[in-house]
Structures are given as structure tokens and as C-alpha cells.
C-alpha positions, 0 to 999 in steps of 0.5 A: 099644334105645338109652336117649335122655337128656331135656334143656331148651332152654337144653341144647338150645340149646347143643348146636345150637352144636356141629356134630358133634351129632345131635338127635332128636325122640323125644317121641309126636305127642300131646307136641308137638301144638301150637304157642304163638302169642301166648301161646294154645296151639292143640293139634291144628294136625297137619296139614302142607298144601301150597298148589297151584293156589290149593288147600290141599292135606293132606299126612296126611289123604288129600290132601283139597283145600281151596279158599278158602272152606273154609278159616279163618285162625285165627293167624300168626306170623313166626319168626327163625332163632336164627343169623341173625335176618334168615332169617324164616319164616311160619306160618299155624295153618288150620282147614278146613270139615271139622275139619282143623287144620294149618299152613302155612308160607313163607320171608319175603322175596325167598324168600317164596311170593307166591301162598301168602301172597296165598291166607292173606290173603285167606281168611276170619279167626277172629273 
């Protein structure tokens, strides 16, 4: 079994400068379950929806379909690429009426999904 050194950010960060590096995850889903978004942890954000037909689709849970009104925005956040700030991309942190929390995420800009940003717009905030 091949032995995975544990490295920090700031050393992870300069080995993604070099090219002819491999990185993997091998952390357990329990040890990555959640993201930081201004400054609040939100555990439990697992599953990875897709947006169809002006439906939230969930990709790990059966393929549930969410319409709207079943779905709750509870954050979003714009992230940069480190290597080229201008490359941005959208998260959205969603709970339906069932319990599932995940994420769904779009480009920004020209490359942005009009209709998926359109549906997280206008669904129902956390207040």
C-alpha cells in the first residue's frame, strides 16, 4: 500500500506551481464535509445537484428532483482562481424540503449558466 505524506496549504499551494505534480485527496468525506463561507462552517453541504429543466437535480442521492419551492438558498460566495483572478466561479450552499444539503456551482461571466443563476435568484432565502 503506498504510504501519502500530510502536507499544509502554503505546501500545497507551491506544488500546484509545478506542472509535473500529482496531487490526491485521500482525506475520508467526513474530513472535507463542509466549506467556510464568511467566516460560518456549513457541514453536511454533500450533495453535488445539477440544475435541468429549472430542476435541482442530486447527483448522490437517488436523483431526487427539486422544483423551487422546495429548495432553500442558504449562502453563495464568488471564487477566483489562484492563477488567473478573472476566472471566477459560483457556489450556492442549498437545502431542500427533504433535508438534503449540497452545492451547486456556475462559471461567471460570459461562460456563466444564465437560467441556473436565474433559478438560485429567485428561490426562497434563509432568513
Amino acid at each position: 500500500m503506498k504510504q501519502f505524506n500530510e502536507i499544509s496549504t502554503p505546501e500545497l499551494v507551491e506544488l500546484l506551481q509545478n506542472k509535473n505534480v500529482k496531487v490526491i485527496d485521500v482525506r475520508p468525506v467526513d474530513a472535507y464535509n463542509g466549506w467556510k463561507i464568511k467566516k460560518e462552517k456549513h457541514a453536511g453541504y454533500l450533495e453535488e445537484f445539477m440544475f435541468r429543466n429549472d430542476k435541482l437535480i442530486g447527483r448522490n442521492n437517488n436523483n431526487n428532483c427539486y422544483q423551487k419551492d422546495e429548495c432553500v438558498l442558504i449562502e453563495y460566495c464568488i471564487h477566483e482562481a489562484m492563477s488567473d483572478p478573472s476566472d471566477q466561479s459560483m457556489l450556492f450552499l442549498i437545502e431542500c424540503v427533504d433535508g438534503i444539503k449540497g452545492c451547486l456551482s456556475s462559471a461567471c461571466g460570459i461562460y456563466a449558466d444564465s437560467e441556473l443563476i436565474d433559478f438560485c435568484s429567485s428561490i426562497k432565502k434563509k432568513t
